[in-house]
Every structure is written in C-alpha cells, then in structure tokens.
C-alpha positions in Angstrom: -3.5 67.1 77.9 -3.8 65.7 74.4 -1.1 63.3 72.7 1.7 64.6 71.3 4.4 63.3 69.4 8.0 64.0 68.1 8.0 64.1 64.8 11.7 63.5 62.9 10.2 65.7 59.9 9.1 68.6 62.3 12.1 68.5 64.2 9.7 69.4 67.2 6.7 67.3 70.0 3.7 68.3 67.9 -0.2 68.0 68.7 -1.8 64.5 67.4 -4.1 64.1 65.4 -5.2 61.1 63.1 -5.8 62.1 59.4 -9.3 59.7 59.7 -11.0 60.7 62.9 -10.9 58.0 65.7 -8.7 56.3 63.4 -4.6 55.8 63.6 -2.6 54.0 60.9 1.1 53.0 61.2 3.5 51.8 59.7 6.6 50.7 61.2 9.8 49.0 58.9 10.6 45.5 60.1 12.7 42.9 60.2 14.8 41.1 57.0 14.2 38.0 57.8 18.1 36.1 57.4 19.0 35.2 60.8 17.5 35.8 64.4 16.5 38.6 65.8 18.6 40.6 67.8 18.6 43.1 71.2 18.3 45.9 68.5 15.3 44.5 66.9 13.3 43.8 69.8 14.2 47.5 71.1 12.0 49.1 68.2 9.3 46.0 68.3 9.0 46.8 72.0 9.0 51.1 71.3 6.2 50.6 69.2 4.2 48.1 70.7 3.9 50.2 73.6 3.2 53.4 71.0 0.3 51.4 69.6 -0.9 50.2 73.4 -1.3 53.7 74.0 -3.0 54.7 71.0 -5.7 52.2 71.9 -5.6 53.3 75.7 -6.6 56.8 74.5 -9.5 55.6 72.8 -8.1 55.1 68.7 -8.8 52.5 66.5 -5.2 51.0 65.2 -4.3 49.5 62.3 -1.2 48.7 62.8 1.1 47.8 59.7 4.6 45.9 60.2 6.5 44.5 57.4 8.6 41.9 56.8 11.5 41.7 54.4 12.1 38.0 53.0 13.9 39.0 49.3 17.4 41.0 49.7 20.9 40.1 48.8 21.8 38.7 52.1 18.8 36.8 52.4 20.0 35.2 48.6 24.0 34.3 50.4 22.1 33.2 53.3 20.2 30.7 51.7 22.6 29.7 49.0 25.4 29.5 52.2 22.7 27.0 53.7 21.8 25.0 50.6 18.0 25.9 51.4 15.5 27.6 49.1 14.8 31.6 49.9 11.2 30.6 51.1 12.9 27.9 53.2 14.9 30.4 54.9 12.3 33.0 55.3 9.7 30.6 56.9 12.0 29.7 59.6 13.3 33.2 60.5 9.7 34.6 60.4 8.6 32.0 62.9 11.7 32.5 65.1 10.4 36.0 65.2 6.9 35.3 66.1 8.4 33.1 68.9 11.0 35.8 70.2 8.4 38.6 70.2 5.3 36.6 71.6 7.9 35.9 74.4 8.6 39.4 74.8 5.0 40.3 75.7 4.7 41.9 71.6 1.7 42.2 70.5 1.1 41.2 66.5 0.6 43.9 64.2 -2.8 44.2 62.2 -1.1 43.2 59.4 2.7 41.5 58.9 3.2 41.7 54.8 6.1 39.7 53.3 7.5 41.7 51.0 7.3 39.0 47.5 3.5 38.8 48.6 3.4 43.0 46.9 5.8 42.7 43.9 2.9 43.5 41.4 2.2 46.7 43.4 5.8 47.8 43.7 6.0 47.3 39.3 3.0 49.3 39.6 4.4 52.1 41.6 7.6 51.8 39.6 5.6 52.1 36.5 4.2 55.2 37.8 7.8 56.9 38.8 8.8 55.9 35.0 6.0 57.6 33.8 6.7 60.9 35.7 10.2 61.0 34.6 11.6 60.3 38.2 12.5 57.0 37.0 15.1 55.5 34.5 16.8 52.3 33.4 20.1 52.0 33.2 20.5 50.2 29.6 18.5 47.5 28.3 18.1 44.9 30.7 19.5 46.7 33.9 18.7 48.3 37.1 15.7 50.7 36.9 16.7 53.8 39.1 15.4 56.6 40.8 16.3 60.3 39.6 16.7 61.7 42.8 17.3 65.4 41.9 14.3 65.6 40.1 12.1 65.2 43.1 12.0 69.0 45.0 12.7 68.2 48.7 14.7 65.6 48.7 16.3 65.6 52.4 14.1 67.5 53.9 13.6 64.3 56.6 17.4 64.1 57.1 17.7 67.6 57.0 20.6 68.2 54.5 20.3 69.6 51.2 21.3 67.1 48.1 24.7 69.0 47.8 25.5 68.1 51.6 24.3 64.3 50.7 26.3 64.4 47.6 29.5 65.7 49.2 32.8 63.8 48.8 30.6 61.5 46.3 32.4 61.0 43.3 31.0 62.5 40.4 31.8 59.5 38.4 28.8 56.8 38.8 29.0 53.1 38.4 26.1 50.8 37.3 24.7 53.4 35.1 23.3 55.9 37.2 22.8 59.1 36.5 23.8 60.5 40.2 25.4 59.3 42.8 22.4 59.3 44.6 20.2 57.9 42.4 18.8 54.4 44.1 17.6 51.4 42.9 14.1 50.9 42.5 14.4 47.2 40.8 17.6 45.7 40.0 18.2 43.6 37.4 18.6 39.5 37.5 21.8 38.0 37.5 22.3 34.6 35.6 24.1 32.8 39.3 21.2 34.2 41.4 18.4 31.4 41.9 15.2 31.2 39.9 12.7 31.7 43.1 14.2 35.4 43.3 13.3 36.6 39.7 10.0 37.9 38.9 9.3 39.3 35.4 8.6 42.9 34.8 8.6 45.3 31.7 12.4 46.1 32.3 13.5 42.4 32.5 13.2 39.8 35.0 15.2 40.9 38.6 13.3 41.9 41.5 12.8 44.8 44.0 14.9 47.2 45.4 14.7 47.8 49.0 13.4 51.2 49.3 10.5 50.2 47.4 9.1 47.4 49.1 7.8 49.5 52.0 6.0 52.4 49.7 4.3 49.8 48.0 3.0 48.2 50.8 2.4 50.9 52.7 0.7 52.8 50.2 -1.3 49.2 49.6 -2.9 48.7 53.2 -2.8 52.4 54.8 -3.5 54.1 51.7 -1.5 56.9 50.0 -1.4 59.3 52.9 -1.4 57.7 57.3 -0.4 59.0 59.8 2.6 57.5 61.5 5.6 55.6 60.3 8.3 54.4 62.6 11.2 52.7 62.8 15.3 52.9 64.2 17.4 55.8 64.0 19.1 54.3 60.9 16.3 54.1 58.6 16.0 57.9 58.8 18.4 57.8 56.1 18.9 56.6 53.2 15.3 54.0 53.7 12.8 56.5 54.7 14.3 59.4 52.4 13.6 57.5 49.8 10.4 56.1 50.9 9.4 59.7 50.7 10.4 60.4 47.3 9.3 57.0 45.4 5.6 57.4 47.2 5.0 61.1 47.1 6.9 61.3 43.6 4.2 58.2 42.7 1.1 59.8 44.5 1.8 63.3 45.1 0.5 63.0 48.5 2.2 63.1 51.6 3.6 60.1 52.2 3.4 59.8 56.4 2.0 62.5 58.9 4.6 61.7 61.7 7.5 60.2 61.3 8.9 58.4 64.7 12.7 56.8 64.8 13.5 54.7 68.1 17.3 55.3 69.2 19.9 52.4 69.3 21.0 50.0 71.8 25.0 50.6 72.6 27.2 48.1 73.2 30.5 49.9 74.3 28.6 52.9 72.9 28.7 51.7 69.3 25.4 51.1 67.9 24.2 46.9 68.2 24.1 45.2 64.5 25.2 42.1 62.9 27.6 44.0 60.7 29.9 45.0 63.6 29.5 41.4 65.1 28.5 43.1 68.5 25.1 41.7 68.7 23.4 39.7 71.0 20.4 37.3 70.0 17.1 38.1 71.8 17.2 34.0 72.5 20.7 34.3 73.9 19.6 36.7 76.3 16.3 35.1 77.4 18.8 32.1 78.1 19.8 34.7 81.4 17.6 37.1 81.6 13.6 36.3 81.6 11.7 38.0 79.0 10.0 41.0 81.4 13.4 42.0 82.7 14.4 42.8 79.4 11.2 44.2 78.4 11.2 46.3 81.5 14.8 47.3 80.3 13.7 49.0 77.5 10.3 50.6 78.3 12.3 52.0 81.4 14.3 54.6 78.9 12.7 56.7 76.7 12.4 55.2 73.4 14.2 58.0 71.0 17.1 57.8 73.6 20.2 55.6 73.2 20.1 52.4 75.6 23.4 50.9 76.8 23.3 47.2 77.2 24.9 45.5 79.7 24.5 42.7 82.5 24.6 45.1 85.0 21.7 47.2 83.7 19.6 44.1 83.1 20.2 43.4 86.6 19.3 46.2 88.0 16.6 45.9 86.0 15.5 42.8 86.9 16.1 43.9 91.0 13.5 47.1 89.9 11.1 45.4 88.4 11.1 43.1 91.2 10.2 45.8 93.8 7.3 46.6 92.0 6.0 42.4 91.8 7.0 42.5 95.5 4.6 45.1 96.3 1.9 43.0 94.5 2.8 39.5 95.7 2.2 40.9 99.5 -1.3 42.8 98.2 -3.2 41.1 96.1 -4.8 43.2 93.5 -8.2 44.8 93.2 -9.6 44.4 90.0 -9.9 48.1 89.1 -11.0 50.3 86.1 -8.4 53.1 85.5 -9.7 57.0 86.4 -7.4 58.7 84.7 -8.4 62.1 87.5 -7.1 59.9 90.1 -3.7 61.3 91.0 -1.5 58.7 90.0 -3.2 58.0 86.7 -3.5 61.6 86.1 0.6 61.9 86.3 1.0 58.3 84.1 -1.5 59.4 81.4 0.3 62.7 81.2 3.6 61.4 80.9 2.5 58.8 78.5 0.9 62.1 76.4 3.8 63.5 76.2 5.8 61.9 73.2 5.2 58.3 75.2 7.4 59.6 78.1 8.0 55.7 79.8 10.5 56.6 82.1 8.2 59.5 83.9 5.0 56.6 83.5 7.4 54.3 85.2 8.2 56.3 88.2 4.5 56.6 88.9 4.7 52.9 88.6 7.2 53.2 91.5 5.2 55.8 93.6 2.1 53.4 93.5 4.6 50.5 94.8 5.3 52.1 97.6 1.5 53.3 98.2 0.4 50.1 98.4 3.6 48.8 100.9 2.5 51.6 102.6 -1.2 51.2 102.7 -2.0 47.9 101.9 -4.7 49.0 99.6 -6.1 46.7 97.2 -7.3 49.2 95.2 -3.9 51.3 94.9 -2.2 47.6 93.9 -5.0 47.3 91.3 -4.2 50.4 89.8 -0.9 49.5 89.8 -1.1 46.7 87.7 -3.2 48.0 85.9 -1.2 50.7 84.8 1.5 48.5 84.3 -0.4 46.4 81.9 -0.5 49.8 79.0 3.4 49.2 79.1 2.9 45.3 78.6 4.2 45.1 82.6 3.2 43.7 85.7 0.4 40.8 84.0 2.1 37.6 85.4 1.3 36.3 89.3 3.4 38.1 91.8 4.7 34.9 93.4 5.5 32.9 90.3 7.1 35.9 88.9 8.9 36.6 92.2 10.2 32.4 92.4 11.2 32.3 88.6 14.5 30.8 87.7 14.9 28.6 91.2 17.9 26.4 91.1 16.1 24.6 93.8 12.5 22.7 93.2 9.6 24.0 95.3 9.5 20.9 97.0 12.9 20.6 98.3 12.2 24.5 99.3 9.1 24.0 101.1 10.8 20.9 103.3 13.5 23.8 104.2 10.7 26.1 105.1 9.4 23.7 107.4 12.8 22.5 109.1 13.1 26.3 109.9 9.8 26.6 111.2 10.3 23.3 113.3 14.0 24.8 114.5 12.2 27.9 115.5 9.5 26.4 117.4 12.1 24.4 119.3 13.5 27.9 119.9 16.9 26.2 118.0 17.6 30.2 116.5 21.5 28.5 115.4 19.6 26.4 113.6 16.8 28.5 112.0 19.2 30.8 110.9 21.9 28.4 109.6 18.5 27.0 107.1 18.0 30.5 106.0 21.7 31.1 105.5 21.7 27.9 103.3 19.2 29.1 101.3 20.3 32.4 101.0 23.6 31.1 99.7 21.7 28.8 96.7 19.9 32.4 95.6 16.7 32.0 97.6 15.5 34.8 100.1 13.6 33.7 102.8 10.4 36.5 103.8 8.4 36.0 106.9 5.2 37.8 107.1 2.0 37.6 108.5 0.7 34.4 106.2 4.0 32.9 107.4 6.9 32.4 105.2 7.5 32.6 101.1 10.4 33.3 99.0 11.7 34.7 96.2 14.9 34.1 93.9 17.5 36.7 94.6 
C-alpha cells in the first residue's frame, strides 16, 4: 500500500505524492522562542519527527524545514521584564530547545530559520501583496495590512466562509483596518519598543507581523509551491489561513500540497498552553519521567487525536514500554535488515502508510514482544528493535534502560544479589526472600533466569 495522508484542506486520507519526484519538502511552524518549551510543543516536534522518519523509511529524500520565531510582542515584555536584549533572550531559549528536543530522541530539521534572519524577504513579499492591491497601510507611518476579502477563498482551510469568520465582529475597526479581518502584515514601530526590534522598510521602521514570517521563509527555502506543512490544531486558524492568502495572493501558486495539524495535549480536557497557566515544562517532566517514556507517550496515540496528560498515563506508559525492553534485555538482538513481506513488518509498514497510524505500528511492536518471549529468536528481537527505531523507540541497551533511575547504586545492589545467592545456597529461603523483599520495597525487582539474577527498577 502506498502512503497516504490526511490532509486538513481535503478534509479526507489522500494518496501521497511529492510535487518533485523522490523528493518531500516540509514545513512545519515552530516554536517562539520566550520561555521553555512545553508538553504541547514537544507533542507536535515528536508528530513530525516521526512523519519525517517515515518519509525517509519509505525511500524520500526530506528537506525538512522548521522555524523559529525570535521577534513577537511577548518575546519584546519578556526581554524588557528581564532586562536582557531580544537576541539575549532568543539565544537562550533556542538552546534550551535544542537541549529539550535532542533529549527527546528529535531529530534536527534540515533547516531551523530564525525568523529576523528573513526580514528582507518578508518586505519583499509584502511589497508584492501591495502591489496586487491585497495589501494597504493604514495611514502614514502605520501598520501595513492585509485585504482579506480581496483574496477569493479565504477559509477554505478552516472551512467557513468570510461571513461565518466575520460573525459577531463589529463592523467598526480599530487601528485602521479596513475589515475586521484584515491582519497585519508589518506593524508599525513604537517609540518605547527597543531599537534591536525595528528594521526599516518603505512604510516606516517596525517589523514583521506574524503571519508573514512563515510565507516568507517557507516560500525562501521550499520554494513557492511543497508539499507538506504541519503544525497544532491551533494554527489551522487564524496562522495558516493567512499563510495561504499572503503566499498564494504573492505567488499565485499553491501554497502547500498537504496540510497536517497534530491534536492537543489535555490537561483536565482543556488544551495545554502558557496562556491558561496549565502547562508543564518538557524539563519539569524529564525531572520524573525519563525522556523515552514520554516519547513513547505520544507516539503511542495517533498524532491528530487529543492526548490527555497525566501521571497515571505516563506510568502506564513507562510500565509498556518496559515490556517491550524486557523482551530485549532477555534476547539479545540480531542485527537485522527490515523485509517489509515479513509478517510483522508487513502489518507495521501498513499501519505506518496509513496517515502514520502509531498506535496500530505499536501494537505490532507488542506482538513481536511476545514472539520473541515466546521464541527466543534473535532475529524476531532484531526486528523488533528495529522497527522500533522508525518511531525513535527501543535504541538504548535493554539492561541500562531497564535499571534507570535506581535509588540504590549498582554496587550496593550487586552485594544484595550476592547475600541472596549465599542465603540460598545455605538453603536459608527466610533469608533469601527477606533480601528480595528489601529490595522490592526500595523499587528494585529482583529476576532470576538462566544467566542468574538481574534487575530492573520497578
């Protein structure tokens, strides 16, 4: 079966097929970059490094675009709140993402554009819109906006007509625009606002609006036309509505092929985000969870569903995922190269083809674990990690994986090991047990096999 994809503009799982043969480009919207990352963030880095895995694992060339926003007004209070300059700021967050996603098992994107690194190209694209008419500034000296009813379609990726978006709008505008849905396209300086965030332009210094950051730079290193663009749920609208009308009222060409939106994480079934305050840091969860759990947490759901958070789903992640190290920590591994005809593979490759179904790829996952307990084949707990490795899974040792996060040191474990062992020998069974009891009791389970006796962290 070939790949296919939901597409949000479709409205329907569609055949794939790359514009440039052998050849995928995406674009995915990233972070803005004026505090840490949160559970939210890492759930669409995580959806679409897995989307851009499997690309590759079907044989594609990527290039795989994700951008970073480091010039918006809360990235100005932020910095202003801190005392520190804008680039200041942005530095640290961008390397606090790096570190949170490297951690996570994310791979980098082809290319990571900051968004003041393409200012000439968004003027340029601006310049364009003005010349077309879909553009307009306010007065002399303020916001240049875009003339929404003037581009034919408008909503078509939202699905509402401009008299749906436009109801219970005022028709009364502020800031000068013509329409309440007019959107700014670059907004004018303000004399409080530092010097670093004002860049000159033909309608008087300021600097970009959001919207237009990510046609520019997509249009800059995809081209006018690619073939995927991603991002969460939210961006659907307003962001990629209007991403749509700036670049194909610019170009005339379709913008993006495929458009792909990743659902939320829930907390209490309200949608994660700093402005609600009901976020959690991916570094304040790594502090409990380790980074695979959570990653195996998110690639276990389907990546356009919503995904409840809580501790009891990360630990029932954690306890799932450690079934399937378990199986590999008492097999060790044939190195393998994947048939996809092979049964198992056959069932993953088809699930993955179909719209990047994880949670059907990770049942095989589970199937295999239990082929191999039952078996003992090297070859079936090859393929298992193997398999495991297109979802970023199942790549660290077994046994260290498996002994992660002891409150005990090996050493003082291994002397336990060997008291039992001794108690046992000495047919002292009291005693034997009361060690493993002990140990039990301090999170560490005891496992005797035919190599003799390892453990794991409960």
């Amino acid at each position: 079966m070939s790949l296919r994809i939901y597409s949000t503009l479709a409205r329907a799982v569609q055949p794939f097929a790359p514009i440039e043969s052998g050849h995928v480009r995406m674009y995915v919207c990233g972070m803005t970059v004026y505090d840490l990352c949160h559970l939210g963030h890492a759930r669409s880095m995580i959806a679409f490094d897995v989307v851009q895995r499997w690309l590759r694992a079907s044989g594609f060339r990527v290039t795989y675009v994700r951008n970073i926003t480091d010039i918006d007004d809360k990235i100005i209070r932020r910095a202003v709140d801190n005392g520190e300059s804008i680039r200041g700021l942005t530095d640290r967050m961008i390397a606090a993402l790096h570190e949170d996603a490297d951690a996570l098992g994310i791979e980098r994107p082809t290319h990571e554009p900051r968004a003041t690194d393409y200012v000439p190209q968004m003027l340029a694209m601006i310049g364009t819109l003005a010349n077309k008419g879909l553009a307009y500034q306010a007065a002399e000296g303020g916001d240049v906006n875009y003339a929404v009813r003037r581009f034919p379609g408008y909503g078509r990726l939202s699905g509402k007509s401009l008299d749906e978006l436009n109801a219970g709008e005022r028709v009364a505008v502020q800031d000068g625009k013509r329409d309440p849905l007019d959107f700014v396209l670059w907004k004018s300086a303000k004399p409080e606002e530092p010097a670093e965030v004002k860049w000159a332009s033909p309608w008087g210094a300021g600097r970009p609006g959001w919207h237009i950051e990510c046609s520019a730079m997509g249009c800059a290193l995809l081209g006018e036309s690619f073939d995927i663009h991603g991002g969460g749920a939210d961006l659907a609208f307003p962001h990629h509505e209007n991403e749509i009308a700036q670049s194909e009222g610019a170009t005339g060409q379709p913008f993006a092929r495929v458009w792909m939106h990743n659902g939320f994480i829930n907390v209490d079934n309200e949608k994660m985000s700093k402005s609600l305050g009901n976020f959690f840091t991916i570094r304040d969860v790594l502090k409990v969870y380790d980074a695979e759990t959570v990653r195996f947490f998110v690639v276990r759901s389907h990546y356009r569903s919503p995904l409840n958070y809580s501790d009891a789903h990360l630990d029932d992640a954690r306890a799932a995922l450690k079934r399937l190290y378990t199986a590999l920590a008492e097999v060790t591994p044939a190195p393998v190269e994947v048939d996809w005809h092979e049964p198992h593979a056959a069932r993953f490759k088809a699930a993955m083809d179909e719209d990047f179904g994880t949670p059907e790829a990770v049942a095989v996952l589970f199937d295999l674990a239990s082929e191999v307990n039952r078996s003992r084949s090297a070859t079936a707990a090859g393929l298992l990690k193997a398999l495991g490795g297109h979802l970023g899974l199942l790549q660290a040792d077994p046994l260290a994986y498996l002994q992660a996060g002891s409150r005990l040191d090996e050493a003082a474990i291994a002397e336990q090991i060997a008291a039992r062992a001794a108690a046992k020998a000495a047919r002292n069974w009291a005693e034997a047990d009361r060690i493993r009891a002990q140990l039990l009791a301090r999170g560490i389970a005891l496992k005797d096999g035919p190599q003799g006796t390892t453990w794991e962290v409960i």
